[in-house]
RODO-132912 format. One record per residue: residue in one letter; x, z negated, y of N, C-alpha, C in turn. Coordinates in steps of 0.2 Angstrom, whole numbers, padded with zeros to 4 digits, always signed. Example, Ala and Ser with C-alpha at 12.3 -4.5 7.8 and 13.67 -1.06 7.14 Angstrom:
# RODO-132912
A+0066-0039-0028+0062-0039-0022+0066-0039-0016;S+0064-0035-0011+0068-0036-0005+0064-0039+0000;
This chain:
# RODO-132912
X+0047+0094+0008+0043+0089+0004+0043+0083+0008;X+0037+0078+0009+0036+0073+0013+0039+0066+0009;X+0040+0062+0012+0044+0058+0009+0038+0054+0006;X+0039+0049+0001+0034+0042-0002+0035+0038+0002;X+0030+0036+0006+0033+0031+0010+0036+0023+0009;X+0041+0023+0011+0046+0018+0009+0046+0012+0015;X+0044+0013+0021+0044+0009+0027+0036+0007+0028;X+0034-0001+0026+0029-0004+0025+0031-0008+0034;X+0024-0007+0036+0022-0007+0043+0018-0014+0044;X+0018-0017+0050+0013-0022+0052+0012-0022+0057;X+0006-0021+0060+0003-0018+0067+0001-0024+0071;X+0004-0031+0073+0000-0035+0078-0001-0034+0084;X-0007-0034+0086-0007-0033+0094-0015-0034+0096;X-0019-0038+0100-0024-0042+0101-0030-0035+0103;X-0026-0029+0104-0031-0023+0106-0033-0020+0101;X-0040-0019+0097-0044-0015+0091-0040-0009+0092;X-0040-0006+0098-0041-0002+0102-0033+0002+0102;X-0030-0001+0101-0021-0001+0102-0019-0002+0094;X-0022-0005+0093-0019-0005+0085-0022+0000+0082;X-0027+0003+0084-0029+0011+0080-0025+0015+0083;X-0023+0014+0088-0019+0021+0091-0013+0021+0087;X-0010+0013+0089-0003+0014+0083-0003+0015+0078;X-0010+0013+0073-0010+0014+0065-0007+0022+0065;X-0014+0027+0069-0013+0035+0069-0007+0037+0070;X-0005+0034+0077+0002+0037+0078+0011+0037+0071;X+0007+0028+0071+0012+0026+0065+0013+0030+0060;X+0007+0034+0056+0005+0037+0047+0004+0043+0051;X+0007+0046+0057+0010+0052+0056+0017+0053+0055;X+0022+0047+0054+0027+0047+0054+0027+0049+0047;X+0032+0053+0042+0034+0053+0037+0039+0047+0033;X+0036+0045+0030+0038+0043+0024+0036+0032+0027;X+0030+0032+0031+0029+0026+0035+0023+0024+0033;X+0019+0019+0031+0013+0018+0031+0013+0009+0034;X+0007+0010+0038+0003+0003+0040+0001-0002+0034;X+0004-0006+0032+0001-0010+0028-0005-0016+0030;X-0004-0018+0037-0008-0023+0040-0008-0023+0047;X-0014-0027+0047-0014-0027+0055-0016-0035+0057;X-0017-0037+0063-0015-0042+0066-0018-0043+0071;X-0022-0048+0074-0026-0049+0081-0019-0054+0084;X-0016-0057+0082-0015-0065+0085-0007-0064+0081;X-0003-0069+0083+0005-0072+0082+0001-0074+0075;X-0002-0081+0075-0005-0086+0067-0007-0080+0062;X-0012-0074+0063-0013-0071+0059-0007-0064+0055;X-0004-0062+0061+0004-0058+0059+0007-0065+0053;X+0011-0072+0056+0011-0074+0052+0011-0073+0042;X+0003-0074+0043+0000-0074+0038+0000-0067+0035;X-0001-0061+0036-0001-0054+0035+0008-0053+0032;X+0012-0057+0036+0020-0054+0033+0021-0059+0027;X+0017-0063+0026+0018-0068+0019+0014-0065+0015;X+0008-0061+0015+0007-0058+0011+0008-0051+0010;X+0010-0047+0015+0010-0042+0015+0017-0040+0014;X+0022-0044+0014+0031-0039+0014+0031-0036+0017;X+0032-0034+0022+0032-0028+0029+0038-0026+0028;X+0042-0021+0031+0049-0019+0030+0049-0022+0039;X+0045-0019+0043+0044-0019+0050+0038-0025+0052;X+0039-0025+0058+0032-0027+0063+0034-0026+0071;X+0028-0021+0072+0027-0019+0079+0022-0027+0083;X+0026-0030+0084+0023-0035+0090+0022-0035+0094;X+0015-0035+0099+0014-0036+0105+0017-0044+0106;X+0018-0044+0114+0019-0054+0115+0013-0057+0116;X+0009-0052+0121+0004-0056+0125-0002-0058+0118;X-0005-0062+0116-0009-0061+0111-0012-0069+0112;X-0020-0071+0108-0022-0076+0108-0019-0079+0103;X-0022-0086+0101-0017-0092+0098-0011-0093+0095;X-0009-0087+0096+0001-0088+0094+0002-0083+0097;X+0006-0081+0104+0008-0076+0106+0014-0073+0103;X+0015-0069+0103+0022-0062+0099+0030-0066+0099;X+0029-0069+0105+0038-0073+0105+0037-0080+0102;X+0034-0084+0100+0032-0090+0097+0033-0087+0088;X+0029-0080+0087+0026-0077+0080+0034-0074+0080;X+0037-0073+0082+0045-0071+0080+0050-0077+0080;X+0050-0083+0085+0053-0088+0080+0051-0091+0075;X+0046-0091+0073+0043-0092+0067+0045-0088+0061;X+0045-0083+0064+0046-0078+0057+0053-0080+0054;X+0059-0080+0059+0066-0080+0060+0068-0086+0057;X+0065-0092+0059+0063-0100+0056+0063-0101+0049;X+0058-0096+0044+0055-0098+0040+0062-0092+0034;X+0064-0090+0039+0071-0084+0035+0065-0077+0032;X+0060-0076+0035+0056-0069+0038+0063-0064+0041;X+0062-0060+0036+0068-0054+0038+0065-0047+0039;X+0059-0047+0041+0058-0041+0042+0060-0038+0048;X+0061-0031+0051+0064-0030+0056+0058-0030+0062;X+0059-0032+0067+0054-0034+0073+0054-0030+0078;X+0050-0025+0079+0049-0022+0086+0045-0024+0090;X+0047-0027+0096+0040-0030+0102+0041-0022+0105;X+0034-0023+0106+0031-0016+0111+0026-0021+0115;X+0027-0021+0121+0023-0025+0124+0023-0022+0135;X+0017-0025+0138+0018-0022+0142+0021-0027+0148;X+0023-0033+0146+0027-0037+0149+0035-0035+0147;X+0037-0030+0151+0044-0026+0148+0049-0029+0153;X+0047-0034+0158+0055-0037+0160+0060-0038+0156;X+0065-0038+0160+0072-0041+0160+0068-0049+0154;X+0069-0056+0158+0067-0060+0157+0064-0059+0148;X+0057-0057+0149+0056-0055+0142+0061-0054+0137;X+0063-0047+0138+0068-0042+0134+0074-0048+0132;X+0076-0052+0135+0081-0057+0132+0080-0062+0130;X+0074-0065+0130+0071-0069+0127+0069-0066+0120;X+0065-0062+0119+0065-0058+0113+0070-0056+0107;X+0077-0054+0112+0082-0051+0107+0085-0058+0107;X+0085-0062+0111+0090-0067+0107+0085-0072+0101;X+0077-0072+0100+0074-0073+0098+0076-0070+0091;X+0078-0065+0090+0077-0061+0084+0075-0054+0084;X+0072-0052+0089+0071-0044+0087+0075-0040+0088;X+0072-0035+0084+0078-0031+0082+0076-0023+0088;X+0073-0023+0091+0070-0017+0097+0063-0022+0102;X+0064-0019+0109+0061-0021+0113+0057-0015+0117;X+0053-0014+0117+0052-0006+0122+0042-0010+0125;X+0043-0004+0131+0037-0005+0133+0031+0000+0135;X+0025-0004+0132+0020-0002+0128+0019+0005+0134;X+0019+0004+0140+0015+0009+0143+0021+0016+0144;X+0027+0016+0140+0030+0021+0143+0036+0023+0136;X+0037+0018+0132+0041+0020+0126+0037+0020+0118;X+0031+0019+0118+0027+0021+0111+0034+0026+0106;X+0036+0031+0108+0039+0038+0106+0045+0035+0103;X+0047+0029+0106+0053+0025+0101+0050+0022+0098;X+0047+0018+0098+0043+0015+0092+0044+0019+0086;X+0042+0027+0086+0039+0030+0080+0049+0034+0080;X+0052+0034+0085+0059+0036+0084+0062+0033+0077;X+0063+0026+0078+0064+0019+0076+0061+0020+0069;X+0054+0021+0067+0052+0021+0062+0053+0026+0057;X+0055+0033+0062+0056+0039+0059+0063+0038+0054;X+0069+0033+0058+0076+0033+0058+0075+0029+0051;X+0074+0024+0050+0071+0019+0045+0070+0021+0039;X+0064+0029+0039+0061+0030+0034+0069+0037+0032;X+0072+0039+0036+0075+0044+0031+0080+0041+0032;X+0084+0034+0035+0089+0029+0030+0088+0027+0022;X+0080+0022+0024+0081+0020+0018+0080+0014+0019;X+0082+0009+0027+0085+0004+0028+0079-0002+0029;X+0073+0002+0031+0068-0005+0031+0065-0008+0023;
């Protein structure tokens, strides 16, 4: 039996293109649904104050608020949703700027998507997003 989806999703990342692939790939995950999506850091912002996410999959690279600036912010404002950057700047550098930043998962876009959905699969049959 399919779960009711209990892990509330937010999709930013500046690609139409890439956010359709995540929505698809996200809403086959059982018991996950996309609640929002996002061009920019200012409009994510905006979409987890309205939207409660349990999660957000952040790009970094993005127009007028990049992903690392839109996660101390979030973290700032006492934003607890859980934070995955997926992003195709997957250095070292990055990656530690990001987790000490606040996220909670770091992977990269051209070669770990498959955790992404690991990650949200683990979530949906804890219970914990």
């Amino acid at each position: 039996m399919p779960l009711r989806p209990s892990v509330r999703v937010l999709v930013a990342d500046d690609s139409p293109r890439l956010r359709r692939l995540l929505r698809d790939a996200i809403e086959e995950v059982d018991g996950v649904e996309v609640v929002a999506e996002a061009a920019d850091g200012q409009e994510a912002l905006h979409r987890v104050q309205a939207c409660a996410p349990g999660v957000v999959v952040l790009d970094l690279q993005m127009p007028v608020m990049g992903g690392l600036l839109a996660l101390q912010h979030l973290r700032e404002a006492g934003r607890l949703p859980r934070v995955i950057v997926l992003t195709n700047h997957a250095d070292v550098m990055y990656r530690e700027a990001c987790l000490e930043a606040g996220a909670d998962h770091f992977f990269d876009k051209s070669a770990e998507l498959d955790r992404v959905l690991d990650v949200l699969r683990n979530l949906a049959e804890t219970g914990e997003a």
